[in-house]
C-alpha positions as a Markdown table, in Angstrom:
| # | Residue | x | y | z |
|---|---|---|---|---|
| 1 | Unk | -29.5 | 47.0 | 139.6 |
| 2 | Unk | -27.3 | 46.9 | 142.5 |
| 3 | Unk | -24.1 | 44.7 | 142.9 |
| 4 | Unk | -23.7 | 43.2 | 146.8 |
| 5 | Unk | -20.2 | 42.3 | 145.7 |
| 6 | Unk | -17.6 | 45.1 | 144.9 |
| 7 | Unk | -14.8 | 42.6 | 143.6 |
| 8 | Unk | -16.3 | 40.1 | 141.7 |
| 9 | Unk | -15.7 | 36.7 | 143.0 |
| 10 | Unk | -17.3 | 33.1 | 142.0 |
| 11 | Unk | -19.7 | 31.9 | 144.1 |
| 12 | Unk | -19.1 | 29.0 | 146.5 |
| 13 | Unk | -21.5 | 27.1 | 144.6 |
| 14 | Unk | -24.1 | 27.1 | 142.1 |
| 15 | Unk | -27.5 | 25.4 | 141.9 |
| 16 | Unk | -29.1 | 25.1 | 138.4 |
| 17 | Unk | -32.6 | 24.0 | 138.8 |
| 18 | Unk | -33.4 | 23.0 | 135.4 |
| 19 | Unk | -31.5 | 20.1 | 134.0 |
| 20 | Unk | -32.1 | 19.7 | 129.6 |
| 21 | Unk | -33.6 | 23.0 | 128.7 |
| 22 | Unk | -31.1 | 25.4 | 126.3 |
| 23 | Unk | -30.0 | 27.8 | 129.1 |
| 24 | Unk | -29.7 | 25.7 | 131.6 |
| 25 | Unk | -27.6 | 23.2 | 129.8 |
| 26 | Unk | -25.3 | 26.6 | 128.5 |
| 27 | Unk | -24.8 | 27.6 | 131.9 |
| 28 | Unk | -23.9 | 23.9 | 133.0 |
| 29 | Unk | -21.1 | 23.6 | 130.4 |
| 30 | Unk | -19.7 | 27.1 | 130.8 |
| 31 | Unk | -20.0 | 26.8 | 134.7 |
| 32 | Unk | -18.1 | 23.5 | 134.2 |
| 33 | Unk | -15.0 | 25.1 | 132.5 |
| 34 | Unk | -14.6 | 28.0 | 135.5 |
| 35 | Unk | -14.4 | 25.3 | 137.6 |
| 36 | Unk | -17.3 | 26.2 | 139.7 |
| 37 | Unk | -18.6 | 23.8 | 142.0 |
| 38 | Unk | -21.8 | 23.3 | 140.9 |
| 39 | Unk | -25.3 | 21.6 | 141.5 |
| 40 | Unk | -27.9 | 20.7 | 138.7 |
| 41 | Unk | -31.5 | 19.7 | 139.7 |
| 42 | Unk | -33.8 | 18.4 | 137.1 |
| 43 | Unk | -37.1 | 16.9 | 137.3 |
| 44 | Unk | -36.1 | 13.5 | 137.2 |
| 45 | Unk | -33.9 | 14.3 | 141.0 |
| 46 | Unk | -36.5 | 17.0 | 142.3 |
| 47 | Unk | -40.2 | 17.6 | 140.9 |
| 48 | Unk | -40.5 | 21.3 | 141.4 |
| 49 | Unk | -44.0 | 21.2 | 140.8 |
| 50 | Unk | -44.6 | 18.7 | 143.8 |
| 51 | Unk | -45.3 | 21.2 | 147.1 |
| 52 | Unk | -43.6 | 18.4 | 149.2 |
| 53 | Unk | -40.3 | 19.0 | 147.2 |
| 54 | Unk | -40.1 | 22.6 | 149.0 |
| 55 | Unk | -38.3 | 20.3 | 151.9 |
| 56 | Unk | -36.0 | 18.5 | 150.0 |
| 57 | Unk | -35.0 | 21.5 | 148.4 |
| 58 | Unk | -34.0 | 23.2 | 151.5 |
| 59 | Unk | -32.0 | 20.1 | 152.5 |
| 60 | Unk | -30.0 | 20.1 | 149.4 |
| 61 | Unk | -29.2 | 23.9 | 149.2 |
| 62 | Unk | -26.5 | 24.9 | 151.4 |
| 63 | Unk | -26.3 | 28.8 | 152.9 |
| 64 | Unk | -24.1 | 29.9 | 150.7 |
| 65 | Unk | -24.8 | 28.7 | 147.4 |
| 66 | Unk | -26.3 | 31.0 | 144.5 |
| 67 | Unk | -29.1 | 29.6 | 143.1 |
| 68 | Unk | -30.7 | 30.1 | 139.2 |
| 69 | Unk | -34.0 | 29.4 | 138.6 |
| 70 | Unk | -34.0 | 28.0 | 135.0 |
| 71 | Unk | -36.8 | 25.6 | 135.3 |
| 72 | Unk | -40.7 | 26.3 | 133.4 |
| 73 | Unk | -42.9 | 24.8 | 131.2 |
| 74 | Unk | -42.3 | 26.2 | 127.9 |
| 75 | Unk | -45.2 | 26.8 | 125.7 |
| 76 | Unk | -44.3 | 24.0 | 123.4 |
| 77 | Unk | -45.3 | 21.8 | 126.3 |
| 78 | Unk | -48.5 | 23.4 | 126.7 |
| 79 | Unk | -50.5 | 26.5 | 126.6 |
| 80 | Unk | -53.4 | 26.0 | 128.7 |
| 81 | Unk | -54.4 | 26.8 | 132.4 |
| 82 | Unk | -52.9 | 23.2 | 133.3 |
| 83 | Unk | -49.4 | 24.0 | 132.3 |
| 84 | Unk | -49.5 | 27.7 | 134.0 |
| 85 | Unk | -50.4 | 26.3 | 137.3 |
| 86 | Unk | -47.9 | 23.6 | 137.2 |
| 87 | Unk | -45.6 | 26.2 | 136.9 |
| 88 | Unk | -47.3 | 28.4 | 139.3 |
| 89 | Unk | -46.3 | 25.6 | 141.5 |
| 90 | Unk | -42.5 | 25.3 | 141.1 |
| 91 | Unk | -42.3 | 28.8 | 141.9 |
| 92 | Unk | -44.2 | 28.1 | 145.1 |
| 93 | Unk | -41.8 | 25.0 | 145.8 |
| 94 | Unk | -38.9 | 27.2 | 145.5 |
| 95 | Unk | -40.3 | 30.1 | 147.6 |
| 96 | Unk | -40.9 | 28.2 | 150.3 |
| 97 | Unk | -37.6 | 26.3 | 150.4 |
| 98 | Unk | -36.3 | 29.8 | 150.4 |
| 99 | Unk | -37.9 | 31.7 | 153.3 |
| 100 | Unk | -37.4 | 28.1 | 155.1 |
| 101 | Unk | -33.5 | 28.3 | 154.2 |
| 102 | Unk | -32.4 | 31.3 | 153.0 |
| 103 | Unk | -29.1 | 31.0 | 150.9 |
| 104 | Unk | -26.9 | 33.8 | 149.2 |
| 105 | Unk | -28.5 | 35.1 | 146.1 |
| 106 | Unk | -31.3 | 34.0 | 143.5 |
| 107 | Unk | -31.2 | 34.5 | 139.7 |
| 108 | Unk | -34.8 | 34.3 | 137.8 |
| 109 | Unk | -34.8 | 33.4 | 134.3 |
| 110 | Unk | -38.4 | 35.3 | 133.1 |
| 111 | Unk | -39.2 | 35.9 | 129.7 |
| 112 | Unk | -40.0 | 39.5 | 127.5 |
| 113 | Unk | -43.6 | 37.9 | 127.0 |
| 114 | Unk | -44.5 | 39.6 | 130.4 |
| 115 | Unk | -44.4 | 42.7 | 128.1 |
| 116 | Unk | -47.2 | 42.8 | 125.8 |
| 117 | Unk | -46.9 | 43.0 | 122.0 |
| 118 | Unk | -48.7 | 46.6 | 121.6 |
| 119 | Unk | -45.2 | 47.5 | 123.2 |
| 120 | Unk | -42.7 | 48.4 | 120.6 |
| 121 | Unk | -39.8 | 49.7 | 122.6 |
| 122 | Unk | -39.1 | 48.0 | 125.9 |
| 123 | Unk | -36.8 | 48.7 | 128.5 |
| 124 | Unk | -36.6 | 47.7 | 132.3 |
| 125 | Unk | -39.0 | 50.9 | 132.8 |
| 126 | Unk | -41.6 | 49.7 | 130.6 |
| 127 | Unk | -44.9 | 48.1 | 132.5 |
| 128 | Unk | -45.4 | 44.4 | 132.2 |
| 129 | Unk | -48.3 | 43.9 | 130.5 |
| 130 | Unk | -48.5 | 40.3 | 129.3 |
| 131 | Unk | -51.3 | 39.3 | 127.3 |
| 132 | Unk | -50.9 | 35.2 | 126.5 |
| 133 | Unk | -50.6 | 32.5 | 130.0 |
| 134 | Unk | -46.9 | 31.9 | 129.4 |
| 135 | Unk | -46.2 | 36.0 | 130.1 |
| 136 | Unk | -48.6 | 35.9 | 132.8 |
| 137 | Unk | -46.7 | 32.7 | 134.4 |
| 138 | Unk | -43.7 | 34.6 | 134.3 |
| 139 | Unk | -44.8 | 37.3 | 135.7 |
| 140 | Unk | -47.1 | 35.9 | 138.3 |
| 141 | Unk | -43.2 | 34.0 | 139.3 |
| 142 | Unk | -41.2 | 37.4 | 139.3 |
| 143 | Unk | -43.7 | 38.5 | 142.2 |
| 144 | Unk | -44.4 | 35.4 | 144.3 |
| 145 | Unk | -40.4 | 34.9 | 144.3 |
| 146 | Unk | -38.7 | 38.2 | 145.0 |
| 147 | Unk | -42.0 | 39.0 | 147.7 |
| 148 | Unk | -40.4 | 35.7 | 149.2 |
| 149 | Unk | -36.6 | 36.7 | 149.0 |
| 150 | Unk | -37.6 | 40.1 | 150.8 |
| 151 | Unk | -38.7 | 38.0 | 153.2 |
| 152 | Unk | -35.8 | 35.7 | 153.2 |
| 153 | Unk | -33.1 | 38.8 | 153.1 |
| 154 | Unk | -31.8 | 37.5 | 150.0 |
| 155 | Unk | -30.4 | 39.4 | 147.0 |
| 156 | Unk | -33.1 | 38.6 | 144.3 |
| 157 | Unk | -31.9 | 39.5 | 140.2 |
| 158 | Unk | -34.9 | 38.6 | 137.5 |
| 159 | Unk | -33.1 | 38.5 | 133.9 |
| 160 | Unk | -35.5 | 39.1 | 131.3 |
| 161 | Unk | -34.6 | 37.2 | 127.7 |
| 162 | Unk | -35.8 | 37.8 | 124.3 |
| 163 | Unk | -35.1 | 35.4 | 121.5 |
| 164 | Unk | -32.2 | 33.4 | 122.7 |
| 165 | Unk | -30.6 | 32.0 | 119.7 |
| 166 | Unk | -27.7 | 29.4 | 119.4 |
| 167 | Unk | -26.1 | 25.9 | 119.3 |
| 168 | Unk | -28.6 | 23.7 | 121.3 |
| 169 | Unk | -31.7 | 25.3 | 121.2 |
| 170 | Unk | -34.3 | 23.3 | 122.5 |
| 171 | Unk | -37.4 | 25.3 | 120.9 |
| 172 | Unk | -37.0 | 25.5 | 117.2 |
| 173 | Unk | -38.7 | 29.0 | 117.4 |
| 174 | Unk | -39.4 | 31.3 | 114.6 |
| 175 | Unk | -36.4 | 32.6 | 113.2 |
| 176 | Unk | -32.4 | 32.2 | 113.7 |
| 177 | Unk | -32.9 | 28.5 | 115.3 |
| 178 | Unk | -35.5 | 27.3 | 113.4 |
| 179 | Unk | -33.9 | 29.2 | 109.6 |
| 180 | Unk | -30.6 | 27.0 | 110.3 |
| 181 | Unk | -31.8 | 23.8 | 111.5 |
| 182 | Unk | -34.6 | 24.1 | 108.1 |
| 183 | Unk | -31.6 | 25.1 | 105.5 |
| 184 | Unk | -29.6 | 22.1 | 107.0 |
| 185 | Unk | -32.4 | 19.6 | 107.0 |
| 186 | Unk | -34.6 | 20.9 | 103.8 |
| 187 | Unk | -32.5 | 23.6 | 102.4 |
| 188 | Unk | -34.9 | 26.1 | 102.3 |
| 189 | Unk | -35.9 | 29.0 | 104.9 |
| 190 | Unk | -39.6 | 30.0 | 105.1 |
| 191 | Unk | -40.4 | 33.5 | 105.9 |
| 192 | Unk | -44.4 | 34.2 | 106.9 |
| 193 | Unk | -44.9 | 36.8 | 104.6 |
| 194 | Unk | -41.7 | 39.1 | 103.6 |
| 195 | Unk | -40.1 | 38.7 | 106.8 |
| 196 | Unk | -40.7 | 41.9 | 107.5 |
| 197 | Unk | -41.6 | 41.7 | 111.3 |
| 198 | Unk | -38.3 | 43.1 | 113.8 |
| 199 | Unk | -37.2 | 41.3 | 116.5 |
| 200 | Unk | -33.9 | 41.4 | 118.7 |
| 201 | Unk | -32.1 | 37.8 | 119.0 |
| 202 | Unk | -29.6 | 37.9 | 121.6 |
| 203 | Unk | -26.9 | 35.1 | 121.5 |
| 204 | Unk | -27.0 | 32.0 | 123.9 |
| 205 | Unk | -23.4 | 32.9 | 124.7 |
| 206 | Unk | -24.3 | 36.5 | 125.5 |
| 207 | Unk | -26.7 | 35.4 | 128.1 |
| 208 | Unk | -24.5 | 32.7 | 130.4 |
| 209 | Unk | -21.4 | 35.7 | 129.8 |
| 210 | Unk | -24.0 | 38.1 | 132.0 |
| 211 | Unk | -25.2 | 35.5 | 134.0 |
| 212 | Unk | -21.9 | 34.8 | 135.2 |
| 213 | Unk | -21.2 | 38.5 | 135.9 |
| 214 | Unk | -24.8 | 38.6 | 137.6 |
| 215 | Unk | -23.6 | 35.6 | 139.9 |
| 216 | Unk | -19.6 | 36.8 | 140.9 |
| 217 | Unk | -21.1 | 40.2 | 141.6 |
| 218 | Unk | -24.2 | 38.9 | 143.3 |
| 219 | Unk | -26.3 | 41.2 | 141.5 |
| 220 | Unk | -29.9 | 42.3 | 142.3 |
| 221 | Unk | -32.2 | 43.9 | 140.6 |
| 222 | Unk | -34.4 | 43.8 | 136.9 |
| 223 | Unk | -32.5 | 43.3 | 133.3 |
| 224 | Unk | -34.0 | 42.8 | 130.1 |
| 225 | Unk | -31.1 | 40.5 | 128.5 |
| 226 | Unk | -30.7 | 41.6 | 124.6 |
| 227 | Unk | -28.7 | 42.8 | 122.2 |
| 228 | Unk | -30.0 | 46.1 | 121.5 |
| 229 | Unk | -30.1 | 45.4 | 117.7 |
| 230 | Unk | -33.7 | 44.7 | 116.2 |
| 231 | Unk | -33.6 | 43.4 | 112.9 |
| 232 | Unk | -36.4 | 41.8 | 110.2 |
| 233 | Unk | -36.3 | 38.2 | 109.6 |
| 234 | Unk | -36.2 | 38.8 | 105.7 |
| 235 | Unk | -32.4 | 39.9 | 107.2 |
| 236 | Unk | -31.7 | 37.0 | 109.5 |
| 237 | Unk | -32.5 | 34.6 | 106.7 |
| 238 | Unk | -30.4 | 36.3 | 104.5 |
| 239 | Unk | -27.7 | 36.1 | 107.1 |
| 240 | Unk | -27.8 | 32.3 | 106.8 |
| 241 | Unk | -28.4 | 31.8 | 103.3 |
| 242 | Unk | -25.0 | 33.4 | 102.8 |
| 243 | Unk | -23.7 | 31.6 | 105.8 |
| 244 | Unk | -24.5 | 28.3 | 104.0 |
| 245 | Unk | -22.3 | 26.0 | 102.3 |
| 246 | Unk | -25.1 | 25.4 | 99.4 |
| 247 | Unk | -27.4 | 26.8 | 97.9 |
| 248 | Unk | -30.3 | 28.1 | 100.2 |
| 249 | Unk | -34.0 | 29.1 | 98.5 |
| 250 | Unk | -36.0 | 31.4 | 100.9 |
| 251 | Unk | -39.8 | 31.0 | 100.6 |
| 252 | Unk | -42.4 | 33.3 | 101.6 |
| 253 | Unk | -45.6 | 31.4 | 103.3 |
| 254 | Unk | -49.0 | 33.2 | 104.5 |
| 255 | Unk | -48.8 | 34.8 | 107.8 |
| 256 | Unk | -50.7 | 33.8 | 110.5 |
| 257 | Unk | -50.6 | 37.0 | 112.2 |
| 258 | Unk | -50.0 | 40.9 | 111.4 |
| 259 | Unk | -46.3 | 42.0 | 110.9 |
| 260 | Unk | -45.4 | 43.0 | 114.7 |
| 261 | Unk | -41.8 | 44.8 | 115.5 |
| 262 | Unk | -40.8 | 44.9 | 118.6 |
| 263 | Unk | -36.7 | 46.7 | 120.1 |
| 264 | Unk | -35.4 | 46.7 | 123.5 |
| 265 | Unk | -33.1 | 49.5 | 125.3 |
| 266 | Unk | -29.8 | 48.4 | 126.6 |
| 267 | Unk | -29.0 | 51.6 | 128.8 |
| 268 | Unk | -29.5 | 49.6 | 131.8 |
| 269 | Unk | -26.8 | 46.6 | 131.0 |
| 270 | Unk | -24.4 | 49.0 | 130.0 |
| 271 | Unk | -24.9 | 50.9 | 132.7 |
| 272 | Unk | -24.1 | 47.7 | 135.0 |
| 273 | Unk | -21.9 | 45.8 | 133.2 |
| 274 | Unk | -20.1 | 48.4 | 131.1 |
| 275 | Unk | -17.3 | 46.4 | 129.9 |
| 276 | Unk | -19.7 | 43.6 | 128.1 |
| 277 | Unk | -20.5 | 44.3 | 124.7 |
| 278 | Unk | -22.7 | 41.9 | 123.2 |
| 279 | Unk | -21.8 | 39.5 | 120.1 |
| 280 | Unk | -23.1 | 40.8 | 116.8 |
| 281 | Unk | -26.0 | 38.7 | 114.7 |
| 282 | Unk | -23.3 | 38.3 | 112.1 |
| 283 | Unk | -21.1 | 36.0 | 114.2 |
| 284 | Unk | -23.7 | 34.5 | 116.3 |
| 285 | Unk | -25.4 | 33.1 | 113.8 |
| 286 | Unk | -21.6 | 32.3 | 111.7 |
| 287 | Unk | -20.9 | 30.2 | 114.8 |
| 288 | Unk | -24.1 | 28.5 | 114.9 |
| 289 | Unk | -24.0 | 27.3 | 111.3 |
| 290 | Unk | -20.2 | 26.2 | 112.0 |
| 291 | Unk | -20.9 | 24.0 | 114.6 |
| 292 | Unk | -24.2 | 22.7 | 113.4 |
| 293 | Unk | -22.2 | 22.0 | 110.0 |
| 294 | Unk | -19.3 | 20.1 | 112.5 |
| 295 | Unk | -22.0 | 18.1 | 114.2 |
């Protein structure tokens, strides 16, 4: 990775294209409270996936600004060739509005499914390798956007999540989102077999903290975003059940799929951005169940 500024500094303004999803949202609040001037773009102001949006785009964005990319079709929406060319085509929206008016810097939010699950150890070194639509998508993105910020001249930084976990998660994925909102709401957790599949679950907080660093540094470059901590979910759920204010039962089910583990390097993130250090599963998930119990 390579920071273009030396001092960081906040950018003149920030465009968020993505309007209700979990990140996006994050990013708004946080960018809110720094007092950035800021500009968020959903689908209901600007259909990404619409080729004739590439113009309005351009009109809207200013030289200057930093944009992040925070916009897809997640698979809950669809899985299907439909859904990957729709997002195909926001990428091509905003790749065009770039090389047509190029502005300051570009943040891609990707995804680890661009690695493939036979890959137990990732870190920015490891080959993509996706082997399901929504890591092909994302990958597919990566290279259509940063061929079109080379040809823009405009710093280009893909951030890489794993399981982003936290307070307004919009998913309900296996494990920390899905094990608080269930002992809430049912007060059980269900585990597919023993839990015993490893995962790293980096906190929602975590990821707008090195987005903002990414964005007053105008970083370029590849980062996986993650805590460096893989853990089982037979852990995680225990995490909650103790977290919970009453009694929590934590059920085993039948797996739909073999136990897969799968822990990401961190050398690269401390390497850039050596004074971050990332917030422990303990009090991620302590704050979670706080504020979903306040709510």
């Amino acid at each position: 990775m390579a920071h273009q500024n030396k001092v960081a500094s906040a950018p003149d303004r920030v465009v968020i294209l993505g309007k209700n999803g979990f990140v996006p949202s994050a990013l708004t609040l946080t960018f809110e409270a720094l007092g950035w001037p800021l500009l968020v773009l959903g689908s209901d102001s600007l259909d990404l996936t619409q080729p004739a949006s590439a113009e309005s785009l351009a009109k809207a964005i200013r030289p200057n600004d930093a944009v992040v990319m925070a916009s897809a079709l997640t698979p809950e929406k669809g899985k299907d060739i439909t859904t990957l060319i729709r997002n195909l085509q926001m990428a091509q929206t905003v790749a065009a509005a770039l090389v047509a008016k190029p502005w300051a810097h570009l943040v891609y939010y990707s995804s680890d499914s661009v690695y493939g699950w036979d890959t137990s150890t990732i870190s920015e070194s490891t080959a993509p390798s996706p082997d399901n639509l929504y890591g092909v998508m994302h990958l597919a993105r990566e290279l259509a956007l940063r061929e079109a910020a080379k040809k823009a001249d405009v710093p280009f930084c893909i951030l890489r999540p794993c399981a982003i976990y936290g307070t307004g998660d919009t998913h309900n994925a296996y494990g920390p989102n899905r094990f608080v909102r269930t002992a809430f709401s049912n007060g059980r957790i269900e585990l597919f077999g023993s839990g015993e599949d490893t995962r790293d679950h980096v906190y929602i907080a975590d990821v707008v903290a090195i987005t903002q660093q990414v964005l007053e540094l105008r970083t370029s470059g590849l980062l996986n975003l993650a805590s460096g901590n893989a853990v089982a979910f037979e852990k995680v759920a225990g995490i909650v059940q103790g977290l919970m204010p009453r009694k929590i039962a934590i059920v085993p089910v039948a797996r739909v799929a073999p136990a897969t583990h799968r822990a990401f390097s961190t050398a690269a993130r401390a390497t850039s951005f050596p004074e971050f250090s990332p917030t422990p599963l303990s009090d991620g998930l302590a704050r979670m169940v706080s504020e979903h119990h306040a709510n």
